[in-house]
Structures are given as C-alpha cells and as structure tokens.
Backbone as CSV, one residue per row, in Angstrom:
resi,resn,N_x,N_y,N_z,CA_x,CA_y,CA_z,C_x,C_y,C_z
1,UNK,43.152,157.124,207.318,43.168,155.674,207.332,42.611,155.155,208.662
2,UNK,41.954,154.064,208.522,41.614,153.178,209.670,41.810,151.718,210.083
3,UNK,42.814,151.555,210.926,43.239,150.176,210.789,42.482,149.397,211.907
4,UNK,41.853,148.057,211.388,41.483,147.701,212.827,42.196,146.174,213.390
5,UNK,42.159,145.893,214.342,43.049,144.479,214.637,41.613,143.539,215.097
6,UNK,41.986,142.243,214.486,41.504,141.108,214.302,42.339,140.195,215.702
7,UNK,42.991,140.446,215.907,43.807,139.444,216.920,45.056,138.747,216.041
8,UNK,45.814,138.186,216.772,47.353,137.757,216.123,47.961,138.748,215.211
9,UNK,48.134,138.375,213.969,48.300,139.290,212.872,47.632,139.568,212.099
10,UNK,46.442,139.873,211.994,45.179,140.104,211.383,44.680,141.554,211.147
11,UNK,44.798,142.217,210.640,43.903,143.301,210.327,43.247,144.221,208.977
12,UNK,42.846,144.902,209.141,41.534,145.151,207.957,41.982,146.699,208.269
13,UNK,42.544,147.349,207.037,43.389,148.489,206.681,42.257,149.676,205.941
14,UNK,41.305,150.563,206.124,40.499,150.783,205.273,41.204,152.231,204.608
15,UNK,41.385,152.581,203.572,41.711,153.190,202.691,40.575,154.356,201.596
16,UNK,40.029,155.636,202.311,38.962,155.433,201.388,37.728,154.801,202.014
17,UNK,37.742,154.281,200.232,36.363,153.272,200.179,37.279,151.933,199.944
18,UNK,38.590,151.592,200.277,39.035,150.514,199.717,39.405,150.032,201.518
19,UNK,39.399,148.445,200.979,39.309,147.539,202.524,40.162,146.596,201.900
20,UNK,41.345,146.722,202.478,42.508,145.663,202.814,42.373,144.928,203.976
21,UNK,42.587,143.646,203.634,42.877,142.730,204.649,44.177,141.973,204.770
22,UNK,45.049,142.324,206.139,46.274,141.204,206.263,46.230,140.385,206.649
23,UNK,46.959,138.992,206.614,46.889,137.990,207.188,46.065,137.675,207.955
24,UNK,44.441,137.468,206.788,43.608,136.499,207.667,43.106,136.130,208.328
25,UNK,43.828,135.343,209.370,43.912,134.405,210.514,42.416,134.631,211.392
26,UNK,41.348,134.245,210.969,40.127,134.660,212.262,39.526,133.197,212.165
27,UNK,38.886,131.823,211.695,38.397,131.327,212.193,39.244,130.227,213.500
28,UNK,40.234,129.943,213.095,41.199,128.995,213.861,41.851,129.902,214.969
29,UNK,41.275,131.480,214.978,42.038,132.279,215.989,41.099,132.580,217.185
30,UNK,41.575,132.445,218.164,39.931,132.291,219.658,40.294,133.825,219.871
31,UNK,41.100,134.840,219.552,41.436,135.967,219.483,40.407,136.636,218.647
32,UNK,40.101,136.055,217.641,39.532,136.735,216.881,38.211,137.566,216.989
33,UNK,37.847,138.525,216.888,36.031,139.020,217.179,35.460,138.553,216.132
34,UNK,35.753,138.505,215.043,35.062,138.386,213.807,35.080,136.827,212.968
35,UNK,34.637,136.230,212.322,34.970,135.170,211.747,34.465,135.545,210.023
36,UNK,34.793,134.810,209.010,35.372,134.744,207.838,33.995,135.602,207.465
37,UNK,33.218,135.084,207.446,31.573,135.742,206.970,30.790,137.064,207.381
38,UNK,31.806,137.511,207.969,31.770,139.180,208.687,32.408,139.732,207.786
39,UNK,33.421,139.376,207.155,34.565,140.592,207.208,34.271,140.705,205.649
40,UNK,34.475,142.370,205.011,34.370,142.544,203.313,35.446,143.015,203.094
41,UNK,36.203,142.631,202.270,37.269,143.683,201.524,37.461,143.203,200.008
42,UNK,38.020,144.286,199.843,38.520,144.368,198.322,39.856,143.611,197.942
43,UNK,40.814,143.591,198.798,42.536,142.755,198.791,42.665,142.480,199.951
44,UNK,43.179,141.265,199.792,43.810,140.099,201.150,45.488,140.506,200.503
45,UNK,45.982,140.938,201.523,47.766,140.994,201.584,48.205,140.261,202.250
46,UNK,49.059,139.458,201.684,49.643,138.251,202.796,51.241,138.131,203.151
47,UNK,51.534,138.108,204.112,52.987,138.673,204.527,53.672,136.933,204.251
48,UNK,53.389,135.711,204.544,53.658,134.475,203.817,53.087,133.461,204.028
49,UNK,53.361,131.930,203.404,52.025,131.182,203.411,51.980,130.254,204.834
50,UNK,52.439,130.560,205.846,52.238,130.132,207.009,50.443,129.884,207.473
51,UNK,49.863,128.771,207.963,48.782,128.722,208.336,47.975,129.959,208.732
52,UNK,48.673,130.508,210.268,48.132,131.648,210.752,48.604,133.032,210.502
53,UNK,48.467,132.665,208.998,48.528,134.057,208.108,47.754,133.853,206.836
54,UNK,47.513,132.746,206.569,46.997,132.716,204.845,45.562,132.110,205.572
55,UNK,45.358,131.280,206.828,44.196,131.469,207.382,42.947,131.254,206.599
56,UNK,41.788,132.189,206.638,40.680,131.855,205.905,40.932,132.450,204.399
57,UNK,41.904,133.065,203.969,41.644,133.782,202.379,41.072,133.223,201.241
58,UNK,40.956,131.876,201.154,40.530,131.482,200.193,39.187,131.650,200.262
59,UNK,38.520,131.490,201.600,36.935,131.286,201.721,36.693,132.448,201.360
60,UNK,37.285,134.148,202.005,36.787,135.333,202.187,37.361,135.764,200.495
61,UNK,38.068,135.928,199.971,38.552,135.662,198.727,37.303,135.314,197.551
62,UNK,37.096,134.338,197.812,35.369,133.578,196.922,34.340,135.006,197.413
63,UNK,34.223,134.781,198.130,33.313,135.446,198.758,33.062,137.086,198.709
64,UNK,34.140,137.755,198.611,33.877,139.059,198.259,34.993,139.573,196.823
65,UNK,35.245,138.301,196.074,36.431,138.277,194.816,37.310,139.886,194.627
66,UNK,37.703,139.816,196.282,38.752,139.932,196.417,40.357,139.779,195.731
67,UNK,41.253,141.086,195.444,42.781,140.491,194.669,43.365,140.158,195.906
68,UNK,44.054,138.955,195.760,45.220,138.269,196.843,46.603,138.631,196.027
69,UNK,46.999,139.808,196.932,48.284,140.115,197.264,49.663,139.533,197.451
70,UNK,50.192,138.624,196.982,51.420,137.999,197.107,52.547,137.729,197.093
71,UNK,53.567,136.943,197.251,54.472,136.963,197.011,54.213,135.780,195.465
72,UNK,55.096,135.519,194.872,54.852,135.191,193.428,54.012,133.412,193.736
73,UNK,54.886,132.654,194.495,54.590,131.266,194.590,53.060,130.677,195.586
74,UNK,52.961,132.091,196.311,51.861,132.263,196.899,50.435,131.973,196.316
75,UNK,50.818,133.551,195.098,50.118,133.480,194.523,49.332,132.833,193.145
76,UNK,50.496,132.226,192.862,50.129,130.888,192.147,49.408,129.928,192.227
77,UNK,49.698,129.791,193.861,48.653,128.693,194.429,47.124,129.211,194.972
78,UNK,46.946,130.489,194.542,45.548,130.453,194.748,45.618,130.658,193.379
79,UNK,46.005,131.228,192.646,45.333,131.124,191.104,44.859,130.381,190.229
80,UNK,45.695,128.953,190.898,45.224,127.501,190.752,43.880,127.061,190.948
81,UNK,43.643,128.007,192.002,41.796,127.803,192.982,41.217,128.332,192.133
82,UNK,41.382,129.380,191.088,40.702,130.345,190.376,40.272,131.548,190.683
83,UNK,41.495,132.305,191.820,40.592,133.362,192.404,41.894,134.344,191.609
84,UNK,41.556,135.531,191.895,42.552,136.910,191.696,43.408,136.944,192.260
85,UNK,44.818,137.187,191.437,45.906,137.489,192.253,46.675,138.176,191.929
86,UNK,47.567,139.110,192.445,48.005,140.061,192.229,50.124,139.986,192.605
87,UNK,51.066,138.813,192.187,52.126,138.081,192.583,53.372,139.426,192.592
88,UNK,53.735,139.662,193.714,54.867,140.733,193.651,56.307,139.690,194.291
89,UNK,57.219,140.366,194.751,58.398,140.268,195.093,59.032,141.044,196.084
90,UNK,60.228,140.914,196.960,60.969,141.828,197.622,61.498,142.473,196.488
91,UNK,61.329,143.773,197.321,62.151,144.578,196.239,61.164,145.219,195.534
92,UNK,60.366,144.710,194.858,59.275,144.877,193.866,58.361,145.954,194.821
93,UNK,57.809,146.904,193.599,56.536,148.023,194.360,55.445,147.791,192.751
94,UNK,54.443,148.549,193.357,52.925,148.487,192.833,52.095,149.215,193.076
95,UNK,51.247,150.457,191.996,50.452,151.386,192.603,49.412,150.894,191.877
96,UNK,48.479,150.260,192.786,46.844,150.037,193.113,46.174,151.151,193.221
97,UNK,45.147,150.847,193.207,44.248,152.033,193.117,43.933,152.158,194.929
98,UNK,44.365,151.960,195.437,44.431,152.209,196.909,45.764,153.166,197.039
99,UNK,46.536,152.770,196.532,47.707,153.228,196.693,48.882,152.239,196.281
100,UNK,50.059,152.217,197.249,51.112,151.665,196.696,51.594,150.504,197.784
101,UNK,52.511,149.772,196.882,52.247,148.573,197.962,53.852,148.239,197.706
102,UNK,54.632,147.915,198.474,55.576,147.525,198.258,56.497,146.544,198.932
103,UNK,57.217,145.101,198.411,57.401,144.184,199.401,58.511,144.074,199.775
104,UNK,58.965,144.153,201.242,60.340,143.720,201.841,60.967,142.576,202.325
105,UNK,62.194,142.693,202.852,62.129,141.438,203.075,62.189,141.230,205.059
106,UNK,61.694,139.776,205.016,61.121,139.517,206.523,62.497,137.948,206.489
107,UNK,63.151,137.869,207.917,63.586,136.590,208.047,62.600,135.472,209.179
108,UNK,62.305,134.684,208.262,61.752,133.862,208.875,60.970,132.817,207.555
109,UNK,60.227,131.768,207.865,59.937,130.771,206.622,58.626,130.838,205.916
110,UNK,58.169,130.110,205.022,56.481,130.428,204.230,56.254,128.831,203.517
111,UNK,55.591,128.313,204.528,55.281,126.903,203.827,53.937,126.775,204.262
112,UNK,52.904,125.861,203.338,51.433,125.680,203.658,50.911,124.225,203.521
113,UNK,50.583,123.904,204.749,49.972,122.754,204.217,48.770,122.481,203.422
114,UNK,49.060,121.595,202.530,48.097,120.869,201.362,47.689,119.711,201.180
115,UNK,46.876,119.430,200.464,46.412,117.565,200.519,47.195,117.334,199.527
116,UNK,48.807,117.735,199.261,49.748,117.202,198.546,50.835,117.674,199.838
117,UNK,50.465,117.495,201.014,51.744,117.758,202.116,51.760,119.196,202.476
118,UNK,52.920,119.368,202.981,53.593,120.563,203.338,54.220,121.275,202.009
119,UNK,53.618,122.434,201.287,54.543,122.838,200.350,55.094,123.938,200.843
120,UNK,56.554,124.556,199.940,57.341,125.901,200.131,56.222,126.718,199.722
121,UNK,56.158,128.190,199.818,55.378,129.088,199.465,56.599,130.251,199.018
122,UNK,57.590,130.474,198.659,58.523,131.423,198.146,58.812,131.964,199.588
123,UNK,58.952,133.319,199.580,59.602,133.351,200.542,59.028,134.851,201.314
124,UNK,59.087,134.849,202.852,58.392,135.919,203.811,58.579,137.095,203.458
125,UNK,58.063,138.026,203.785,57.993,139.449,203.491,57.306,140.302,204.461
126,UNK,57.509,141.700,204.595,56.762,142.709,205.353,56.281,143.235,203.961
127,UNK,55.289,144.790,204.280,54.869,145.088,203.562,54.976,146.777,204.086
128,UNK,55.380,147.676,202.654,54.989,148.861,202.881,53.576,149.594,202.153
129,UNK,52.853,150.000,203.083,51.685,150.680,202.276,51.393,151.848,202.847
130,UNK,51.680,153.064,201.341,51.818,154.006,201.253,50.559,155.146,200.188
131,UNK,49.889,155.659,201.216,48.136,155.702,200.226,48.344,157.238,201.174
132,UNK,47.411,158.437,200.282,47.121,159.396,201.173,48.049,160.055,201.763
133,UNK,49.166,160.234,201.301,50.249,160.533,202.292,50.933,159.812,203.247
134,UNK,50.275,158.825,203.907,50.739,158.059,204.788,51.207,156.303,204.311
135,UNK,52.374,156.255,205.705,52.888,154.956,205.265,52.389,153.549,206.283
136,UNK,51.892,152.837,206.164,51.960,151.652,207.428,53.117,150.725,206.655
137,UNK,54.167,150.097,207.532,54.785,148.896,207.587,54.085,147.752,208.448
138,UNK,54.009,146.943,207.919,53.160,145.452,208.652,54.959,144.522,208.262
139,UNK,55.851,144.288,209.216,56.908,143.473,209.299,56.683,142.242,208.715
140,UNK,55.597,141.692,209.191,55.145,139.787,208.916,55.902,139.558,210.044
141,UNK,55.929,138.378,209.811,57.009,137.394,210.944,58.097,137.766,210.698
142,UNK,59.054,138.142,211.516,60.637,138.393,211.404,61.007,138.384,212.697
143,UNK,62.357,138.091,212.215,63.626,137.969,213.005,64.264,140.077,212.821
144,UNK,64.572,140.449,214.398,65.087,141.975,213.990,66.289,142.026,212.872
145,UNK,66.242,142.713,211.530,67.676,143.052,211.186,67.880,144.410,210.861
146,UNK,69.077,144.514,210.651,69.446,145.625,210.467,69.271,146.254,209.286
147,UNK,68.514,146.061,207.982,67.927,146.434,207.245,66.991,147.056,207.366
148,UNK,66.200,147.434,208.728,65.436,147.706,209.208,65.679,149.206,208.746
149,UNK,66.930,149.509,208.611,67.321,151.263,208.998,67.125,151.980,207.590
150,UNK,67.136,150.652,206.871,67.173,150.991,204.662,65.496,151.568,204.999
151,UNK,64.761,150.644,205.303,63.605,150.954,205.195,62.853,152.011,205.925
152,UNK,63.707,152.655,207.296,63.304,153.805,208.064,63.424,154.946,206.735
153,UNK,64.502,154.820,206.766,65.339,155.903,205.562,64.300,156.379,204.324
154,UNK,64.195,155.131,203.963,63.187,155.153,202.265,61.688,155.693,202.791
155,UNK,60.840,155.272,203.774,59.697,156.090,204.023,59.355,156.800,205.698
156,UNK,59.233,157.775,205.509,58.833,157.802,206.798,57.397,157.166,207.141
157,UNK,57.441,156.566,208.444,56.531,155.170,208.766,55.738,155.962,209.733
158,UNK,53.871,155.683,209.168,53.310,156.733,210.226,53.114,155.671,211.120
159,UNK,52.232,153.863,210.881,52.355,153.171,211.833,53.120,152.277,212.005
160,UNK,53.814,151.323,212.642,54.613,150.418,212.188,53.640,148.901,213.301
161,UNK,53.451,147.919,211.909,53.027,146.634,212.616,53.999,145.879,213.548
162,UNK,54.609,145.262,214.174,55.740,144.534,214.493,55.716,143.692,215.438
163,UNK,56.015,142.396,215.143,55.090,141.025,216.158,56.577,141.155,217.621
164,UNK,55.762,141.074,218.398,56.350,140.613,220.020,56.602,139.422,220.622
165,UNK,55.787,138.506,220.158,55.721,137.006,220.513,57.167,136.423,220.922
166,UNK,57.902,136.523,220.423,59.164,135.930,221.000,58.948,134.468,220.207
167,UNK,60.060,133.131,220.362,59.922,131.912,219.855,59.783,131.659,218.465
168,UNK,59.041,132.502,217.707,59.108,132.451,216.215,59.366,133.497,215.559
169,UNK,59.465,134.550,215.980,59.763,136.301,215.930,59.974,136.931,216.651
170,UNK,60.201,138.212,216.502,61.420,139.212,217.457,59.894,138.946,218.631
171,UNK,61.214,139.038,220.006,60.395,139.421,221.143,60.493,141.157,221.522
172,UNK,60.157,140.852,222.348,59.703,142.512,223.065,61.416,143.440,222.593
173,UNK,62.145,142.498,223.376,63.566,143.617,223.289,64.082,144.500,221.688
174,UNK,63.569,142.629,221.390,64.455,143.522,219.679,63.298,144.190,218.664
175,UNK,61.881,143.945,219.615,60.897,144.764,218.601,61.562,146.377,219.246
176,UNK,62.060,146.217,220.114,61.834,148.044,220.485,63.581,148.536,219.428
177,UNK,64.471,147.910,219.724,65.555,148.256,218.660,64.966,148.049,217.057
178,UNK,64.186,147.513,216.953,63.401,147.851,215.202,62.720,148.858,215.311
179,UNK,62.184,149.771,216.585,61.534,150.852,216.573,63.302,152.038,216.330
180,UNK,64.039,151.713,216.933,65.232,152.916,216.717,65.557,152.811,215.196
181,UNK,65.471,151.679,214.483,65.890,151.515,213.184,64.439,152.260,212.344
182,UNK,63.776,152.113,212.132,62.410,152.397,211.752,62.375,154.065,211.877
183,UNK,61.909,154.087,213.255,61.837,155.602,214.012,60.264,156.074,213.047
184,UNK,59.117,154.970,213.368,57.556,155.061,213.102,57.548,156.207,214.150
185,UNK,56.374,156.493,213.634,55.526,157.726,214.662,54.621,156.512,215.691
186,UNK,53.812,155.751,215.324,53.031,154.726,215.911,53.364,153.407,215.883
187,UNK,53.098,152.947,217.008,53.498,151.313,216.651,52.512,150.493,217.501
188,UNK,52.099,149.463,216.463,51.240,148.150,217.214,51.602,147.021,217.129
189,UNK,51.291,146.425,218.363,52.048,145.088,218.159,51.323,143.684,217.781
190,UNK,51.806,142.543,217.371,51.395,141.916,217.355,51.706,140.062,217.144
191,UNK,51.342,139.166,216.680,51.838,138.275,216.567,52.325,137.602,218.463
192,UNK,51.208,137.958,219.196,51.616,137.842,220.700,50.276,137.479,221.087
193,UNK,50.329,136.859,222.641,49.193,136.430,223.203,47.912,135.223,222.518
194,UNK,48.386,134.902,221.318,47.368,134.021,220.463,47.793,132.597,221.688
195,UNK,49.078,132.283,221.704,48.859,131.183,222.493,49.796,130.797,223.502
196,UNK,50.184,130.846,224.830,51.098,130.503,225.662,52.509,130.519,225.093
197,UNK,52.538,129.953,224.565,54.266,129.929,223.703,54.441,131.111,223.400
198,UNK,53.647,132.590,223.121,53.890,133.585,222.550,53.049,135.089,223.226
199,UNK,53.710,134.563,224.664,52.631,135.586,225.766,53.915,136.640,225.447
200,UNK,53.478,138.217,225.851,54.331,138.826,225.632,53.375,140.104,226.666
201,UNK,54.667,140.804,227.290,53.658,142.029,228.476,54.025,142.908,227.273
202,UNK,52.816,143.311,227.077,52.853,144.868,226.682,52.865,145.900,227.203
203,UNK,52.738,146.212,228.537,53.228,147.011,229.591,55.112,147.658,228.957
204,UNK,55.346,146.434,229.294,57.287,146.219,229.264,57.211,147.037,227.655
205,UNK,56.343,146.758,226.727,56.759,146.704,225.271,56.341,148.086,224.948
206,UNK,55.489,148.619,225.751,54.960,150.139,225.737,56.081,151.119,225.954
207,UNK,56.857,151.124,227.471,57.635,151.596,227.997,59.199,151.662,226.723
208,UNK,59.484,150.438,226.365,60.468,150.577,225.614,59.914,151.434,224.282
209,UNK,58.596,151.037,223.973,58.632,152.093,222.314,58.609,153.533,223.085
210,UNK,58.257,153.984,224.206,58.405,155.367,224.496,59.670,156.038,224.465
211,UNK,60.468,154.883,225.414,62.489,155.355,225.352,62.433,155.274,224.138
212,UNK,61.812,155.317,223.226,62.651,154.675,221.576,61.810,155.772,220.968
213,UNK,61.404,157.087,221.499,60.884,157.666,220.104,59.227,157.042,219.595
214,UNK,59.007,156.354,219.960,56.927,155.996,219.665,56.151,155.915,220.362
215,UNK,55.207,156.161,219.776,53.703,156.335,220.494,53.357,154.555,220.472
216,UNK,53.380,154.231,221.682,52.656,152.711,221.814,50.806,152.604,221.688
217,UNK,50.687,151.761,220.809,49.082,151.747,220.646,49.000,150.574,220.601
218,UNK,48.433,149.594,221.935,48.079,148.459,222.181,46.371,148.033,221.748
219,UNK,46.281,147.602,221.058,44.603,147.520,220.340,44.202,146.045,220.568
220,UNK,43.266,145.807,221.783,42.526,144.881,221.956,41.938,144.306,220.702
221,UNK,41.603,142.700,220.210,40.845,142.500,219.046,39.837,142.997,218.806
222,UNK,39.410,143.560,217.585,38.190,144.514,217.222,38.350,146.006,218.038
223,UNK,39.477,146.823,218.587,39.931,147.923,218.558,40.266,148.493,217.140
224,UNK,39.862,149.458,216.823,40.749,150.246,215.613,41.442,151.291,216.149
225,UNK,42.285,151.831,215.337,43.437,153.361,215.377,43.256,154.223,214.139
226,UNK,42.637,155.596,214.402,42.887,156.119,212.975,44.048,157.252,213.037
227,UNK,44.233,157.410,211.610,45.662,157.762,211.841,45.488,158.723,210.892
C-alpha cells in the first residue's frame, strides 16, 4: 500500500490499481500540494460531512465517477447530485473490490452547509481499511475514547491516522493514549497545522508515540509512506 498526505486530513490510499481518497479537503486547504484537477481515484471515503472533509468531492467525484463512501445521510445527499454512492453505518463492514471497509464510531459532529442552510449529515465516523493483509484506521475527527481498545483488539492496525490539532479533536496527549489503546505499528498525524487554532509540535507528538509502542511518521503535504 501507498498512502500519500494531501495536508489536514486528506489523503489518497493506493491499493493495487485502486485509488482511494479521504476527506478531500485540497482547494480551500493552503496545505494542500495538489488541487481538485490533479488528483484520480476510484472512491472518495468520507469520515463526515464537515466542510474540511467533504471539501472538493463533488467536483472530483464528476470528474473521475468515482463511488462516495458514506455514512447513510451523507450519502444521500450526493445521490441527490446524481453521482455514486456507496451509504454504510457504524458498525456496518463492506468488501469492495479493494478490499474491506468498515465504519466506526468517531465523537465529534457532521453538518454541511447548503443553499438550504446548515444541514445534519448523520453522524462521524473513523474508518477501518483492511486490503492485502494490512489494516489502516483513519479516526476522522474525534474526541479520545475508550473504545479505542474494541478496535485495537478486532484488527491489528498497520497504520493508524489520528488528528493532533487539539480545539476540535484529541490533542497531542490523548492522541498518544489512543496509540496505547490501538497499539498500530505506524502512526500519522493529522488534522493539525491547517490553521493557528490547531498548531500542534510534532516533535512532542513523535516522542510520545515512541514511549507508546509506534513508529512516528510525520509526512509533509505530498509526502507518501509505503507500508
């Protein structure tokens, strides 16, 4: 597998010949290397319908008719647009022809704005994807819980995604206690540095995934990791 980071929570998962994309987020992101008309894949996975996560999908979506990955209410609302969608659940798993996909649950909210307002989007999620032998967890936005340890248990995790930012999701401290619950072989971080409110040292965040059992892999935007 080859994962590469886009900046914020963004990245492009390649599988194969198959190209996953998570959350989006590249034209409104100054993080970003790439913008919407670069990037090809086959599935957009979306952890929930927060702006800087559902991001450009609709454009890149049209554009390479792409399946959008969802949670059910998510995906409704692009199906409305007329594109592909593919509506799962926590709890709920799915074997794609990439592999298997399966959704957890994330604390934190999923609303999108529309030219009918602010709507709900169902509700946040991480994601397990499990192809080739190997597993990546991508958290989404969350708050640390202790459910964390169900999900160490059920796969062993070769990378684990997990945002640092602090203010809207776990900061540095309690990303490294989701590394003891977890117990990934790799971990990248993310959901940090996009904007002042959500600076985070990765120095500090390195050191703790080491006391904790992981390999820290800090990936500049447009860095990849193969695994």
């Amino acid at each position: 597998m080859k994962l590469t980071y886009y900046g914020h929570s963004a990245f492009l998962l390649e599988i194969g010949n198959h190209r996953l994309l998570m959350d989006p987020f590249l034209s409104g992101n100054d993080k970003s290397p790439v913008k919407p008309d670069d990037v090809s894949c086959d599935y957009i996975l979306l952890t929930h319908g927060h702006e800087d996560h559902v991001g450009d999908t609709e454009q890149i979506a049209k554009a390479n008719k792409a399946t959008i990955i969802a949670n059910f209410e998510l995906g409704d609302y692009f199906a409305d647009k007329g594109l592909t969608t593919h509506p799962m659940y926590i709890g709920g798993q799915h074997q794609f022809p990439f592999g298997n996909v399966k959704f957890t649950i994330a604390h934190h909210g999923s609303s999108l704005a529309t030219p009918d307002g602010r709507l709900p989007m169902g509700n946040p999620a991480g994601l397990l994807i499990t192809a080739e032998g190997k597993t990546v967890y991508n958290a989404g936005d969350t708050g640390l819980f202790l459910d964390m340890k169900l999900i160490g248990e059920e796969r062993h995790i070769d990378v684990a995604l997990l945002p640092i930012g602090d203010n809207f999701t776990m900061g540095v401290d309690d990303a490294v206690k989701a590394i003891k619950f977890l117990g990934p072989k790799k971990v990248v971080p993310m959901h940090y540095n996009t904007w002042p409110l959500i600076e985070a040292d990765t120095e500090v965040f390195s050191r703790g995934c080491e006391r904790a059992g992981a390999d820290p892999k800090i990936l500049a935007p447009g860095e990849s990791l193969e695994f």
